[in-house]
TORLOVO-983663 format. One record per residue (C-alpha): residue in one letter; z, y, x; residue number from 0. Coordinates in nm, 2 decimals, always signed. Layout:
! TORLOVO-983663
@r:a; w:Z; v:Y; u:X; k:NUM
...
This chain:
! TORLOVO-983663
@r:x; w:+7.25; v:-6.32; u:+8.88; k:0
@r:x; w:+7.48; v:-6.22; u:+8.57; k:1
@r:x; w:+7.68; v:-5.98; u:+8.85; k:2
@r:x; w:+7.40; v:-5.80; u:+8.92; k:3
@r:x; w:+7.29; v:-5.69; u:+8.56; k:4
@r:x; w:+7.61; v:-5.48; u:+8.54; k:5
@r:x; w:+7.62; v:-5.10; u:+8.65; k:6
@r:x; w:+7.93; v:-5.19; u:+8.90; k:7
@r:x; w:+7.83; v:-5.53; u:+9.02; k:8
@r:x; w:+7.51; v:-5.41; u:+9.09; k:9
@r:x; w:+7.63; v:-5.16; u:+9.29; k:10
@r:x; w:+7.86; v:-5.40; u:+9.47; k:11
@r:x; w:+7.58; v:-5.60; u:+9.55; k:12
@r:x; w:+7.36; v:-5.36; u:+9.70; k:13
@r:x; w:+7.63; v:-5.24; u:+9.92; k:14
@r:x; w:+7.73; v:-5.61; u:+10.06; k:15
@r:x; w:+7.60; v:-5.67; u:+10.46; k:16
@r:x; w:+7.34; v:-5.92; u:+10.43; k:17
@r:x; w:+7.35; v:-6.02; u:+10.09; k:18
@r:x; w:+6.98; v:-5.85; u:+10.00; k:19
@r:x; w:+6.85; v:-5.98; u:+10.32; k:20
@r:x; w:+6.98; v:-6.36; u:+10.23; k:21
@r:x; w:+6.80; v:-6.33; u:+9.91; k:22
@r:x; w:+6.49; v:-6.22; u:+10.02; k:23
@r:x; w:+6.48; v:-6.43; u:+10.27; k:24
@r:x; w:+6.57; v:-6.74; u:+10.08; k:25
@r:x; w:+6.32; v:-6.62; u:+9.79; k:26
@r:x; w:+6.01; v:-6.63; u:+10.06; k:27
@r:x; w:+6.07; v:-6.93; u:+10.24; k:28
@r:x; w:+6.05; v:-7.10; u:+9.91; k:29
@r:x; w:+5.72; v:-6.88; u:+9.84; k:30
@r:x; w:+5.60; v:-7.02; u:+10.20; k:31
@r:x; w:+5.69; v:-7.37; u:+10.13; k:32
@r:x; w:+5.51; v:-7.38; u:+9.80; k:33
@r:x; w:+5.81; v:-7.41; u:+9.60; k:34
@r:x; w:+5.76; v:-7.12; u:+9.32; k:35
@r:x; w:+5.89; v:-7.26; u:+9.05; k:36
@r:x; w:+6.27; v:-7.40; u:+9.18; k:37
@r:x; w:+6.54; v:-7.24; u:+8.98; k:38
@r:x; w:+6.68; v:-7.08; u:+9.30; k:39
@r:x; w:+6.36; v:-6.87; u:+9.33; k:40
@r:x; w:+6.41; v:-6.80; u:+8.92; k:41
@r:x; w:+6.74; v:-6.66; u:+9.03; k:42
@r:x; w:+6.73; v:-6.49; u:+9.34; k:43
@r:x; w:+6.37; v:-6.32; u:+9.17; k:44
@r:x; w:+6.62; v:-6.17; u:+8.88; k:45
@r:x; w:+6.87; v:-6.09; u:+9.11; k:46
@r:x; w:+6.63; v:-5.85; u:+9.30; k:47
@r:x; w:+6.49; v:-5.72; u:+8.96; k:48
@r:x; w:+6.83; v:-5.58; u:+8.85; k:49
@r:x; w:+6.93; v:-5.45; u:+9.26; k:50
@r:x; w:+6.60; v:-5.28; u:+9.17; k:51
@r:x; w:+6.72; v:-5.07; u:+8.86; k:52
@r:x; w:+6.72; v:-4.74; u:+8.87; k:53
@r:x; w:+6.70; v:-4.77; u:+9.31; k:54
@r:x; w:+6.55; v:-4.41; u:+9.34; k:55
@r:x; w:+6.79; v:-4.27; u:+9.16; k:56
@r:x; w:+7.13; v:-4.48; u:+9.26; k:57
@r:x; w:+7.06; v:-4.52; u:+9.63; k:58
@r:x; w:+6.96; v:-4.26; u:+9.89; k:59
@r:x; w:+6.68; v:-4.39; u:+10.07; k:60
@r:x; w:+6.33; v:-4.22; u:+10.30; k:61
@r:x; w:+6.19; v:-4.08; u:+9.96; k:62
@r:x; w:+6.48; v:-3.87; u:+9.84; k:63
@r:x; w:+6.48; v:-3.62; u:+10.11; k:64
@r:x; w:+6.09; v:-3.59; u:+10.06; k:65
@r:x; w:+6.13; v:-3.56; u:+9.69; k:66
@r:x; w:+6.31; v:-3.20; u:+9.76; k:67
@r:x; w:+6.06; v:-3.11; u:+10.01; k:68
@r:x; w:+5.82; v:-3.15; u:+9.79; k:69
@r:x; w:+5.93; v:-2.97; u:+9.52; k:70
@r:x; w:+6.00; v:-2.68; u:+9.76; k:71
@r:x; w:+5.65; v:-2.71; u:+9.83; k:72
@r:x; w:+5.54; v:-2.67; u:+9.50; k:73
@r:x; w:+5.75; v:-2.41; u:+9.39; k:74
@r:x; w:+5.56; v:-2.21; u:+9.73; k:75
@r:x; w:+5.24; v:-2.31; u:+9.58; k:76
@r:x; w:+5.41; v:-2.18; u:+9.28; k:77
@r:x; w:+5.51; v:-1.84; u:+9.35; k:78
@r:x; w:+5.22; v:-1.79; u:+9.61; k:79
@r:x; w:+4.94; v:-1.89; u:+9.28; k:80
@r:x; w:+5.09; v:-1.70; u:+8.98; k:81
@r:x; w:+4.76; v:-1.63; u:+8.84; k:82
@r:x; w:+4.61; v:-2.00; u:+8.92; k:83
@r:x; w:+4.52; v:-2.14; u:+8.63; k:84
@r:x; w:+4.60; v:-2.43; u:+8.66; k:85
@r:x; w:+4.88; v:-2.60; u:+8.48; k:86
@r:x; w:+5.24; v:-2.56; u:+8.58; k:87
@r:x; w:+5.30; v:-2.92; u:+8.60; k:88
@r:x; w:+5.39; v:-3.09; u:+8.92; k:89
@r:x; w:+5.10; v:-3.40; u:+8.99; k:90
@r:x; w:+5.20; v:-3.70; u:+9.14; k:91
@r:x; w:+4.96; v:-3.71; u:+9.42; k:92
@r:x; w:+4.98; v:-3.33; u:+9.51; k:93
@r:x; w:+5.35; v:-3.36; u:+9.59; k:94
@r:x; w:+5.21; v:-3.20; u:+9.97; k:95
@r:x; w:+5.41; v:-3.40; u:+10.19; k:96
@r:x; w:+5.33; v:-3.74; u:+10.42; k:97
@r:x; w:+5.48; v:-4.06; u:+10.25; k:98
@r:x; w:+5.74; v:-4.20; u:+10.52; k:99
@r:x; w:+5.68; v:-4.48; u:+10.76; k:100
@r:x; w:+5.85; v:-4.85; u:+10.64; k:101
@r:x; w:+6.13; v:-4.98; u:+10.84; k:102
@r:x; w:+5.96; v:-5.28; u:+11.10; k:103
@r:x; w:+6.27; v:-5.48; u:+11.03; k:104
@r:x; w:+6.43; v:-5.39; u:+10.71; k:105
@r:x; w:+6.82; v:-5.44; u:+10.61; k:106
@r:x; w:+7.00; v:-5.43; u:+10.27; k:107
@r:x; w:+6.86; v:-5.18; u:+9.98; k:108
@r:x; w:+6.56; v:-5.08; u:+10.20; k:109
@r:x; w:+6.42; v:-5.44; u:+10.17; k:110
@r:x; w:+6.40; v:-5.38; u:+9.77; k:111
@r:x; w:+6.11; v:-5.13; u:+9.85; k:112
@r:x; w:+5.95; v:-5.30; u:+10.17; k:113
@r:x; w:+5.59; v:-5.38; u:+10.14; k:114
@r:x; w:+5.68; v:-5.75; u:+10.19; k:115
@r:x; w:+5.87; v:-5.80; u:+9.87; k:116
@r:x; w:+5.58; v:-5.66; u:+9.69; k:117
@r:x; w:+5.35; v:-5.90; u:+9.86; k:118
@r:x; w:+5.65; v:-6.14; u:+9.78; k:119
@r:x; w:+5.70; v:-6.05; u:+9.41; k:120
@r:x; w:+5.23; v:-6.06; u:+9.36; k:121
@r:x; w:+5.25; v:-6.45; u:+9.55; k:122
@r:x; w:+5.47; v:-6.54; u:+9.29; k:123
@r:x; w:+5.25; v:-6.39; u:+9.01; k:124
@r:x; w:+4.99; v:-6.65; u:+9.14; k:125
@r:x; w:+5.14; v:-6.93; u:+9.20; k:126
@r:x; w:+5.48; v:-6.95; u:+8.96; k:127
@r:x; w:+5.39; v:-7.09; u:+8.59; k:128
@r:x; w:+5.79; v:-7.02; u:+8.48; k:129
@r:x; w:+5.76; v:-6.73; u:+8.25; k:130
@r:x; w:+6.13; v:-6.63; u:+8.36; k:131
@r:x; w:+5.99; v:-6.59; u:+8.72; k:132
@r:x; w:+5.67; v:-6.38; u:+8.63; k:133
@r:x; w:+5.89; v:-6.18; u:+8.37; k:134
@r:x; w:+6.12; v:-6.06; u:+8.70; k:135
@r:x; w:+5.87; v:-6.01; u:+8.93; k:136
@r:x; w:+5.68; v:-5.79; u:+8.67; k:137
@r:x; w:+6.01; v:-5.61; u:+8.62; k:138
@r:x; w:+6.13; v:-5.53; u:+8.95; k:139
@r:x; w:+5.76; v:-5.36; u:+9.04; k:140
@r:x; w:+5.85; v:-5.18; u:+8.71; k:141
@r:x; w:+6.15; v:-5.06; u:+8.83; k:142
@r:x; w:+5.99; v:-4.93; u:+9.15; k:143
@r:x; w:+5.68; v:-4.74; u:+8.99; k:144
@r:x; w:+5.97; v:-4.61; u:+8.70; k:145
@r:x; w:+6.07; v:-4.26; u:+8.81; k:146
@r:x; w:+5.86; v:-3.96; u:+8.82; k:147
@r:x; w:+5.91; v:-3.89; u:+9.22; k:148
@r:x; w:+5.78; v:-4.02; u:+9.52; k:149
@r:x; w:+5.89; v:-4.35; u:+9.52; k:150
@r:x; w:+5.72; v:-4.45; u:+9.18; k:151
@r:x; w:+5.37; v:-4.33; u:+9.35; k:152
@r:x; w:+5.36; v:-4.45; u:+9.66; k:153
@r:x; w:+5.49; v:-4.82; u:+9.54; k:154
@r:x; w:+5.22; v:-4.75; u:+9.28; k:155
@r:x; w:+4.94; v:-4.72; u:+9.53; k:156
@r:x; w:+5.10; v:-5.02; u:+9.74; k:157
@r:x; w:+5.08; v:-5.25; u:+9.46; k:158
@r:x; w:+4.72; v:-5.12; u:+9.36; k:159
@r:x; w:+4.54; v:-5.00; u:+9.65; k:160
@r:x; w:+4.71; v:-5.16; u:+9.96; k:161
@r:x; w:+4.79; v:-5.53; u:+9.82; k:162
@r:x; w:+4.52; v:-5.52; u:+9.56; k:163
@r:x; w:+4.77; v:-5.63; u:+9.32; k:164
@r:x; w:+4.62; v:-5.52; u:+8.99; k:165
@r:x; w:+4.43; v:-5.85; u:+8.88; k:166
@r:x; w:+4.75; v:-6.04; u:+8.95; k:167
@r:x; w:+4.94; v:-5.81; u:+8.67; k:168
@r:x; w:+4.59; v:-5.78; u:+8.44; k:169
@r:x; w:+4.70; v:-6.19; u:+8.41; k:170
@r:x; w:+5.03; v:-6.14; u:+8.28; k:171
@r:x; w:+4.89; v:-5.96; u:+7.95; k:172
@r:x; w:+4.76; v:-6.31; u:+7.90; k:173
@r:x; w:+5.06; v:-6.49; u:+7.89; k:174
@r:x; w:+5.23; v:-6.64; u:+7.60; k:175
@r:x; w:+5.54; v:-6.49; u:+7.65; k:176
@r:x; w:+5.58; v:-6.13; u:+7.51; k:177
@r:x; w:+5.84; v:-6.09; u:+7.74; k:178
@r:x; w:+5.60; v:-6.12; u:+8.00; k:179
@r:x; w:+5.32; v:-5.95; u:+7.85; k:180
@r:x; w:+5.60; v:-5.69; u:+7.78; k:181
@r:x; w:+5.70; v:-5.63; u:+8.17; k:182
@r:x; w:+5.33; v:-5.66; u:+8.25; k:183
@r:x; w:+5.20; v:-5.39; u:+8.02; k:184
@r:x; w:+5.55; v:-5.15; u:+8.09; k:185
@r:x; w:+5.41; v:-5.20; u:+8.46; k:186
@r:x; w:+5.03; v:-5.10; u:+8.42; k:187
@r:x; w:+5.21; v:-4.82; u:+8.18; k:188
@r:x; w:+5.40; v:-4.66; u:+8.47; k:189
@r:x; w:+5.12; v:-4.71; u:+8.75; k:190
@r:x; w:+4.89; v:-4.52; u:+8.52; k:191
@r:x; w:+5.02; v:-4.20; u:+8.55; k:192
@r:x; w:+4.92; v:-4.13; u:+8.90; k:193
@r:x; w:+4.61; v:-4.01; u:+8.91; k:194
@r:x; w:+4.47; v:-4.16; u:+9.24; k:195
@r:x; w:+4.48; v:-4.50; u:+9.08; k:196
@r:x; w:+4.25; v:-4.42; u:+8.79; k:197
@r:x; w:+3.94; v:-4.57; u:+8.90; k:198
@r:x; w:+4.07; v:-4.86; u:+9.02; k:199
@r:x; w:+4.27; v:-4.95; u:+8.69; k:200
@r:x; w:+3.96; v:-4.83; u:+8.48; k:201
@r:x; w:+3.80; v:-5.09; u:+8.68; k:202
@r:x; w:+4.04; v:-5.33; u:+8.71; k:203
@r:x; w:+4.29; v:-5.36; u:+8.41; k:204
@r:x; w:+4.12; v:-5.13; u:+8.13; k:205
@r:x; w:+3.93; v:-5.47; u:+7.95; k:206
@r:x; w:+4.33; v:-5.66; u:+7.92; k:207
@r:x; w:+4.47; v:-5.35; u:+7.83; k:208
@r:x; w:+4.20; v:-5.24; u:+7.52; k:209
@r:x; w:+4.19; v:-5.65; u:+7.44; k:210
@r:x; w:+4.58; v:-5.59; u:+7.45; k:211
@r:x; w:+4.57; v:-5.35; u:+7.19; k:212
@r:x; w:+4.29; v:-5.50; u:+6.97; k:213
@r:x; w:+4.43; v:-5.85; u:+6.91; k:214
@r:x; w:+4.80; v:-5.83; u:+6.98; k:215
@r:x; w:+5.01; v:-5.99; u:+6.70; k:216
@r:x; w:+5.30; v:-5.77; u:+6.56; k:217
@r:x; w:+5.55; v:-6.08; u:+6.50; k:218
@r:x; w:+5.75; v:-6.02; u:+6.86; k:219
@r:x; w:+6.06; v:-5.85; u:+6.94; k:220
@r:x; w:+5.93; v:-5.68; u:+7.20; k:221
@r:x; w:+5.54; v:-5.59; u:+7.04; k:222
@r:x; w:+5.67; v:-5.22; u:+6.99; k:223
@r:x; w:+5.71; v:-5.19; u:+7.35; k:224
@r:x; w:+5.37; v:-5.36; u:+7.42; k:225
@r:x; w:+5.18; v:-5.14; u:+7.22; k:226
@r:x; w:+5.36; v:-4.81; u:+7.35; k:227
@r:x; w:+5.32; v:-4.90; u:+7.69; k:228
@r:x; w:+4.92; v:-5.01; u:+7.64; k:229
@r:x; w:+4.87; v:-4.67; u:+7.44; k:230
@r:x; w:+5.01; v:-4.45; u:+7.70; k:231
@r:x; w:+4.81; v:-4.69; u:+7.99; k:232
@r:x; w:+4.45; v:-4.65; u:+7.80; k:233
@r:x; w:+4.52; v:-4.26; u:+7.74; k:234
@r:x; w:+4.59; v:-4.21; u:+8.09; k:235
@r:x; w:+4.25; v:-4.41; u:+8.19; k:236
@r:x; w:+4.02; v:-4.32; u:+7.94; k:237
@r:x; w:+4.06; v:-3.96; u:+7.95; k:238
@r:x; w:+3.99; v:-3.98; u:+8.34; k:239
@r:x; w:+3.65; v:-4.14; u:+8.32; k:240
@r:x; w:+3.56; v:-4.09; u:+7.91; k:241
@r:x; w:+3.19; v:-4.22; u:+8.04; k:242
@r:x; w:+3.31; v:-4.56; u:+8.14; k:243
@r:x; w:+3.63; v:-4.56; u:+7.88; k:244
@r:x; w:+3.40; v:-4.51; u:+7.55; k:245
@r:x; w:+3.27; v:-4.90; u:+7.60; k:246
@r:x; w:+3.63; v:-5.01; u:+7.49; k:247
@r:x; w:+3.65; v:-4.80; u:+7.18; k:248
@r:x; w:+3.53; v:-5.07; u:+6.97; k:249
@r:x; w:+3.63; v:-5.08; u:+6.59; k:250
@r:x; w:+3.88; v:-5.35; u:+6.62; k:251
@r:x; w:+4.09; v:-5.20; u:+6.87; k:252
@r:x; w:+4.06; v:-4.82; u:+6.69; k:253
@r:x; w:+4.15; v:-4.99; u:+6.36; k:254
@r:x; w:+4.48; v:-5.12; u:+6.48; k:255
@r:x; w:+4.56; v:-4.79; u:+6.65; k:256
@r:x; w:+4.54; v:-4.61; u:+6.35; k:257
@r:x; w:+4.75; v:-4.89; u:+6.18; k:258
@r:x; w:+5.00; v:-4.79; u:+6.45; k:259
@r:x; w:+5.02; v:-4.44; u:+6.35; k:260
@r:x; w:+5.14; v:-4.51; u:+6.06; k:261
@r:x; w:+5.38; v:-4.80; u:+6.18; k:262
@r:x; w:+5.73; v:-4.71; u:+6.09; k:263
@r:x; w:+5.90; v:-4.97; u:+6.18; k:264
@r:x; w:+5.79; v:-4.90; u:+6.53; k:265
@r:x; w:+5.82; v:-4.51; u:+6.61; k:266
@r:x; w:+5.77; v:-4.49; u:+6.96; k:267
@r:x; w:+5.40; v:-4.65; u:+6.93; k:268
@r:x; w:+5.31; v:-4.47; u:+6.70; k:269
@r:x; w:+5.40; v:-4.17; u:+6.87; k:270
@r:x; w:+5.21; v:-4.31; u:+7.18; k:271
@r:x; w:+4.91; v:-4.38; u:+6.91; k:272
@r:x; w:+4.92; v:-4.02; u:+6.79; k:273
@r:x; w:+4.88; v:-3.88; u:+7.12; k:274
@r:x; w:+4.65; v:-4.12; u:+7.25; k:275
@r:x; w:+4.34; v:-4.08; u:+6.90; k:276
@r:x; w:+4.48; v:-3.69; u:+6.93; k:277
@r:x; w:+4.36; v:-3.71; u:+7.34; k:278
@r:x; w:+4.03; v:-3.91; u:+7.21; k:279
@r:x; w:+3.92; v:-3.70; u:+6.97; k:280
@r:x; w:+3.96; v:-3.36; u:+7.20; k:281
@r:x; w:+3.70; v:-3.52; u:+7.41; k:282
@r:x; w:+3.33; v:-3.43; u:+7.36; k:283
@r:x; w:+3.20; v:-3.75; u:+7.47; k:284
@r:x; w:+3.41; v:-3.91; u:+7.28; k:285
@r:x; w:+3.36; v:-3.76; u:+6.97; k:286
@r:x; w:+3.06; v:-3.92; u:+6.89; k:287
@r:x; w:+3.17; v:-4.30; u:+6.93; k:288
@r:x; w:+3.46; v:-4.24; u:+6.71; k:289
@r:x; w:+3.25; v:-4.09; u:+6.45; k:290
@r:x; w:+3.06; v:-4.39; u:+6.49; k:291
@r:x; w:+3.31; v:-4.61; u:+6.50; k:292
@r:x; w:+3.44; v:-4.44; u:+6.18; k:293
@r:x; w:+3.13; v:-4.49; u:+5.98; k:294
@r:x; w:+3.14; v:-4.85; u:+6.05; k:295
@r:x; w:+3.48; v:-4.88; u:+5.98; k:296
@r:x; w:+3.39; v:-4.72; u:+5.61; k:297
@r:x; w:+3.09; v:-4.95; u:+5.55; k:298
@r:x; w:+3.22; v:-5.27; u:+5.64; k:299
@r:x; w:+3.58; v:-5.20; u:+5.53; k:300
């Protein structure tokens, strides 16, 4: 476990025959045998959270091929549109190219992206009550949906569409642990940004993530990182559907973003608040509640 933290151990790791393939295994027999909260799970759960770091970009694997191919794609697009006016910035799901096929019996680093670790890493989410546990398995789908190519959107749509996983991380925000809530909300965060998701999250995860950002206390080490991550989530939602995001603009949650803003001691929210009352207040629609909303504010403040 401490091995694999480290740039060259985790390397190492990766690289060793059937190490991966041991852990794994090990790690779902225990999930099988209703044993989720045995230390060895702990570890072996951490162990495939930090193999997990940075994958896409450490290990060759079926989506870095297709990442070139599609950005050849889009550059044709490109240079074939030059008066489309649409923006110049290369979506997620328009990438033009078919997501591979998964190995039927998969061996060393490929297992890290398999769809039965995900299904392994969501059991675990239900039935583990060690924070440590929840806290890795949030992490390593973190580090899957992380980079900005194909990888992060088709694990995004595993986790979401395919294994209906997005209740299962909803829970985490609950937790006690800010660690947890942390990996959790860093999780929803990176999933977010692919449009083909939207409706589901909006659905799905937008009530934790507002309720997130209305009541969370700032007396955590890791709360800047929380309310980053649920600022960027609830832009990303809200401005796709502004009819069913307006509900969650309640005062409450608008007071504290504005707080944010002016938060020095955390920058990177309030950056991530900036952009997100900036995005709300470009929106028609939306206009009107946070007048609204301000008005109240002003009476009863």
């Amino acid at each position: 476990r401490n091995l694999s933290s480290a740039d060259m151990g985790r390397q190492t790791m990766r690289n060793y025959p059937g190490l991966i393939d041991s852990v794994m295994t090990y790690a779902q027999n225990c999930v099988a045998s209703n044993r989720p909260d045995d230390k060895s799970v702990e570890n072996c759960i951490c162990i495939l959270h930090n193999l997990s770091y940075r994958l896409d970009a450490e290990v060759p694997n079926k989506y870095t091929q297709l990442n070139h191919m599609a950005r050849s794609v889009y550059m044709d697009k490109t240079l074939t549109g030059c008066f489309n006016s649409r923006s110049g910035k290369m979506e997620n799901d328009e990438y033009g190219v078919p997501l591979p096929e998964e190995d039927f019996k998969p061996k060393g680093p490929s297992w890290l992206y398999h769809s039965d670790a995900i299904r392994t890493y969501l059991s675990l989410m239900d039935q583990s009550k060690k924070d440590a546990t929840l806290e890795a398995c949030a992490g390593a789908l973190q580090n899957l949906t992380a980079s900005r190519g194909l990888m992060s959107n088709a694990m995004s749509q595993l986790i979401g569409l395919k294994e209906k996983g997005l209740p299962r991380i909803a829970r985490l925000l609950q937790s006690n642990s800010s660690e947890v809530v942390r990996s959790g909300a860093s999780l929803l965060s990176n999933m977010s940004r692919h449009p083909v998701l939207h409706k589901t999250m909006a659905h799905q995860v937008l009530p934790d993530v507002s309720r997130l950002l209305s009541f969370q206390s700032g007396n955590t080490n890791s709360y800047g990182e929380i309310m980053t991550s649920a600022c960027y989530t609830l832009r990303n939602l809200i401005m796709s559907n502004p009819h069913l995001g307006k509900s969650y603009l309640t005062s409450n949650m608008l007071n504290n973003v504005v707080s944010l803003c002016r938060n020095g001691s955390c920058p990177k929210a309030a950056e991530a608040a900036r952009l997100l009352l900036t995005d709300l207040w470009s929106n028609r629609e939306l206009q009107s509640v946070l007048k609204q909303v301000r008005k109240t504010l002003l009476l009863f403040g």
